[in-house]
N, C-alpha and C positions, 0 to 999 in steps of 0.2 A: 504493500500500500504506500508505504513511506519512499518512493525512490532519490535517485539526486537528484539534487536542485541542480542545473547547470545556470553558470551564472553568461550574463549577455555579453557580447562582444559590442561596445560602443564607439564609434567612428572619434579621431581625435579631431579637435575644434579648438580656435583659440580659448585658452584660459581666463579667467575676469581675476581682476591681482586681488580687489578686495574679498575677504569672507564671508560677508553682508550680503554679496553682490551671488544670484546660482553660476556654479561652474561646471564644466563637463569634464569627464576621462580622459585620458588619450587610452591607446588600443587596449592598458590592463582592463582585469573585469573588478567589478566590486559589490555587496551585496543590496541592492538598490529598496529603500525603503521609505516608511511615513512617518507623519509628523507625529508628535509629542502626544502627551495629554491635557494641552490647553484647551479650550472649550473652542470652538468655532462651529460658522453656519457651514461648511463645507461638509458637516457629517449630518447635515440636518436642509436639507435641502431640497424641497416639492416636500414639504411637512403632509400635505394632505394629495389626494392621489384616486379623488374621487372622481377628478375631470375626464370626461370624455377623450379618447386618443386623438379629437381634432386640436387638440395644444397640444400634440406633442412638437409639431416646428416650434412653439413658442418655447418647450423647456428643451429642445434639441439646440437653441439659440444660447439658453441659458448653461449648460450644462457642457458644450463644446468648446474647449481651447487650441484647438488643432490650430487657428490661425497666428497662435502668439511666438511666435519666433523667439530664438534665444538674443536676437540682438535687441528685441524689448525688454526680456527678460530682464539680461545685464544692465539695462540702463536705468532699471526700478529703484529708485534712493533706496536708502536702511531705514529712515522714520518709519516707513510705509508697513515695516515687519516688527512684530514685536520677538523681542530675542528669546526664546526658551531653551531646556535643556532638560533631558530624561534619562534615565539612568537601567539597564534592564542588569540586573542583580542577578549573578549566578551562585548559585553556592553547593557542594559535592554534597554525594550522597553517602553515607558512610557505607567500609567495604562490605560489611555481613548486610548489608539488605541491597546492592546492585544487582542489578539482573544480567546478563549476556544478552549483547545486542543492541541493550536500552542505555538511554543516557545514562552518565554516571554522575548526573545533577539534577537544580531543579529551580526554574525563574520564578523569581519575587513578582506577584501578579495582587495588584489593587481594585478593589471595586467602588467604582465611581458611586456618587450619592443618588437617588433619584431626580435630582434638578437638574437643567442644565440641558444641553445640547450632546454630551457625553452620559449620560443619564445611564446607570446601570451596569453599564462597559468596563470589563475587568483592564486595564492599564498598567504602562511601567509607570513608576513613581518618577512624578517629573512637575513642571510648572516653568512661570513666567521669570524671567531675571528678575533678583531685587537692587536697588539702587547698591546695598551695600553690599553684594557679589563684586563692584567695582569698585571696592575699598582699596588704596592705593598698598595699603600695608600688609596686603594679601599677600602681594611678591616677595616684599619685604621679609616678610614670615620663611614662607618656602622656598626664599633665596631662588626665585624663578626665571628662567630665561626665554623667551617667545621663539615657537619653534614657527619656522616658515612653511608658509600654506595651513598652520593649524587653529583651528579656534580660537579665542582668546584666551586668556584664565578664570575670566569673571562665568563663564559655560561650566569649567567643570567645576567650580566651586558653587554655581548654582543647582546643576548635577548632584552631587554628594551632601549639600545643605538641603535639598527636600526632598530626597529621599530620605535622610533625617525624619527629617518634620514629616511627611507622612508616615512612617514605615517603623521607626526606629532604631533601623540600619546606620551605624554611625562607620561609614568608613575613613580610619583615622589611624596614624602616624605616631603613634607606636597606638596598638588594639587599645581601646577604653577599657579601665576598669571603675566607670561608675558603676553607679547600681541602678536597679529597676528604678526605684523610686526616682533618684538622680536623675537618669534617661528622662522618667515620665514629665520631670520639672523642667528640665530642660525643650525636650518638643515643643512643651508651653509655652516657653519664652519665645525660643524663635518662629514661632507660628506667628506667634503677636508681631515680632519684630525682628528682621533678619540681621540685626546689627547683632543680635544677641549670640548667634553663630560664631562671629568671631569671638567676643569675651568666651563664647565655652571653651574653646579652643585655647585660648591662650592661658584662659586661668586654670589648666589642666593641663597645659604642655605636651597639648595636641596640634598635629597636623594634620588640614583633611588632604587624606590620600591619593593625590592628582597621579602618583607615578602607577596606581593602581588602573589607571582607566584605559581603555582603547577606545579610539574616536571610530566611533560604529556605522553613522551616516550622518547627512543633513538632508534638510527639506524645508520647503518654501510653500505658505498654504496658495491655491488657485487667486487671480487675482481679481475675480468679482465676488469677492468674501467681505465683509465687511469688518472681520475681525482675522486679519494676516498675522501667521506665525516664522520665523525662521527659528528650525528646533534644530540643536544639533543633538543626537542621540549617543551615550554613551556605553561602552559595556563592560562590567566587574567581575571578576571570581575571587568569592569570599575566601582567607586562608580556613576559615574554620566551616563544619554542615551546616546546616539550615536545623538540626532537631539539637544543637548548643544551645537555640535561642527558645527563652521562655513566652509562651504566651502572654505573659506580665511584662517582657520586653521589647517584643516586636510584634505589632500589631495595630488594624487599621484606626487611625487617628481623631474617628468618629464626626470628622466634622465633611470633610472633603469626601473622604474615604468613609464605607462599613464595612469590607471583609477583606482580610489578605489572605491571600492563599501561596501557594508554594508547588509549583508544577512541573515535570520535566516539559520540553516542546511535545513532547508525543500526547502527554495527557491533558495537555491544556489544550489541545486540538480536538482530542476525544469528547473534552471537559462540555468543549464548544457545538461539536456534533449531536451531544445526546441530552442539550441543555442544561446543562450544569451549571455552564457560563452564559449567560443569557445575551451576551453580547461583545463582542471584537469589533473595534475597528479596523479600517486597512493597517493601521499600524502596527497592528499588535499581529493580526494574523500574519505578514507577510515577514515581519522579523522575526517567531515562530516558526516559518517557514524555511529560512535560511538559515537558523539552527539547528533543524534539523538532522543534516547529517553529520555532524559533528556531537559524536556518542563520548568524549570525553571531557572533561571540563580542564585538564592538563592542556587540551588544546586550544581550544575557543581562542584566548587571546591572540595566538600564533599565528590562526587560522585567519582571523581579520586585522589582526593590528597592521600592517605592509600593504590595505587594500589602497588605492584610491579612491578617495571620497569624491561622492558628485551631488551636488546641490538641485534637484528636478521640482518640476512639478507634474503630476501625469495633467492628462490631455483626455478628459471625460466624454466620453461620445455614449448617446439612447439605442439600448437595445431596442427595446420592445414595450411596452405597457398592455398588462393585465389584471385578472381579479387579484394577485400577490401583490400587484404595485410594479411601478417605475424599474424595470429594469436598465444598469449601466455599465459604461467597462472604462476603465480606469486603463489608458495606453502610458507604458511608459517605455523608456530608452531601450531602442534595438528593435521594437517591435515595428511591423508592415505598415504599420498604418502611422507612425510618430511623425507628427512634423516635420522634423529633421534629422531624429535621428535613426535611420534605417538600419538594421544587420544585413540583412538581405528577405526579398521577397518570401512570402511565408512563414516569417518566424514571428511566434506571439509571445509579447510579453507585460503582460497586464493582470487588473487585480474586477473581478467582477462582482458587483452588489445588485440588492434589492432595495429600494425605500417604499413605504407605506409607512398608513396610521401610526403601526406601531414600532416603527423605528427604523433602522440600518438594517441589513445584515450583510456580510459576506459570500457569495454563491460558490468562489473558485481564486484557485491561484495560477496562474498560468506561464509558465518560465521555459520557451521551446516545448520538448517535449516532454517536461513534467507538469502534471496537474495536479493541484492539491484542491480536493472538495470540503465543501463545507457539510453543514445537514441541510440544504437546501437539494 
């Protein structure tokens, strides 16, 4: 059921020098993904789905970016995006309970609140930059140097500061030894206030663990959104399992967040199939999908850290509408039908959904000649 993912072959194009700014590959491949967990209308769009299929030209208008070239793209200013950053948390499975064949880990998975535009949707732990992510004495601390072509720092400190705050996952320079209670006072503080991050950190003679991270992807939300994200997505492996942590220390944050869960890729896709998980976005399900095959958690980082990152937005084109709702497919880079960037004739590479009444959902993953279904 699970085969490989092959990842696309993207045509090389000039580079954009800022990081603000989407940029493309040259010929490496990389694993091509979506945005954050910030709220936007882009996951909530044709909210109702009772009209007639004589609108569909008018949402086939809405709904289609095929004409937006990457020299629009690049010329988009950075106010235009608001900067986030998400973090997908791995952590090993201890050795007596691994299985042969199956991961030998398991991602840190949030469930959204019922409000909201992400309403219900299990998530990596992520959010909005706070002003004091770009506290100047962050480098200072970390003694940091800006590696070229990479995010800024103020990314992965926003990264590893809410996944804090939601999760209470503290990845930190030399391991915390608060306690429960500590942890639970602290989330509080920096929830209210993200200055509060840095004082935990220093009045502990912590650092948050920037050498822990691999830049996983970016993404740029579509641009008749009304609420534009640029996310850069991060990705960790914990030194210690996921059953170290007590349910009194890690767990969902009750205000943003009501359930965390703890999943290999294989089961959280199960999780999703047999409704468990009552909802994935593109984002979740497609970065799921690319970790896939990667059965060990010794590798993961290996595996992506050396990729070339590319800054996309896919190019939404109208299947069909029926009594399910709005069907769509989500084109992105290498596929037949992309703007600009072709592999060659018949290769697809796209993410396909449903919208109606009752929300999103996922129907398929589509990478050449791997498919990944949903329960649709």
């Amino acid at each position: 059921m699970w085969s490989r993912i092959v990842r696309p072959f993207v045509p090389s194009v000039t580079r954009v020098a800022s990081i603000s700014s989407p940029s493309f590959p040259s010929p490496s491949s990389i694993p091509i993904l979506y945005p954050a967990t910030s709220p936007s209308r882009f996951y909530s769009l044709a909210s109702s789905h009772s009209s007639p299929l004589s609108t569909a030209p008018r949402l086939i208008n809405q709904l289609s970016y095929s004409t937006i070239s990457s020299v629009k793209m690049a010329s988009e200013p950075k106010e235009q995006f608001r900067d986030s950053s998400s973090l997908i948390i791995a952590a090993p499975i201890p050795k007596s309970k691994q299985q042969p064949g199956k991961a030998n880990y398991k991602i840190l998975l949030l469930q959204r609140g019922r409000m909201g535009t992400s309403a219900a949707a299990h998530v990596f732990p992520g959010g909005n930059v706070d002003k004091a992510d770009h506290d100047p004495r962050w480098a200072t601390l970390l003694n940091y140097t800006p590696k070229a072509g990479s995010p800024p720092l103020h990314n992965e400190i926003c990264a590893i500061r809410e996944a804090f705050e939601e999760s209470g996952v503290l990845l930190s320079d030399p391991p915390t030894e608060l306690s429960n209670e500590e942890i639970k006072v602290w989330r509080e503080k920096v929830h209210n206030d993200g200055k509060e991050f840095y004082n935990l950190c220093t009045s502990h003679n912590l650092k948050p663990a920037i050498g822990r991270l691999c830049h996983f992807s970016s993404w740029i939300t579509p641009p008749n959104e009304t609420k534009r994200f640029h996310t850069q997505f991060y990705l960790t492996v914990l030194p210690w399992s996921r059953e170290s942590f007590s349910e009194s220390r890690v767990f969902a944050d009750g205000k943003e967040t009501t359930r965390l869960d703890w999943f290999t890729p294989e089961e959280a896709l199960e999780a999703y199939r047999t409704t468990q998980i009552q909802t994935f976005l593109p984002p979740q399900f497609v970065s799921l999908a690319h970790l896939l095959p990667v059965k060990r958690h010794e590798d993961l980082l290996e595996h992506f850290q050396d990729r070339e990152i590319v800054t996309i937005m896919p190019e939404f084109q109208m299947e069909s509408q029926d009594d399910k709702g709005i069907h769509l497919s989500g084109i992105l880079p290498g596929d037949e039908e992309h703007s600009s960037h072709v592999k060659e004739k018949g290769y697809q590479h796209r993410i396909q959904i449903t919208r109606n009444k009752k929300g999103m959902s996922v129907r398929a993953y589509v990478q050449g000649e791997t498919e990944i279904k949903s329960r649709l």
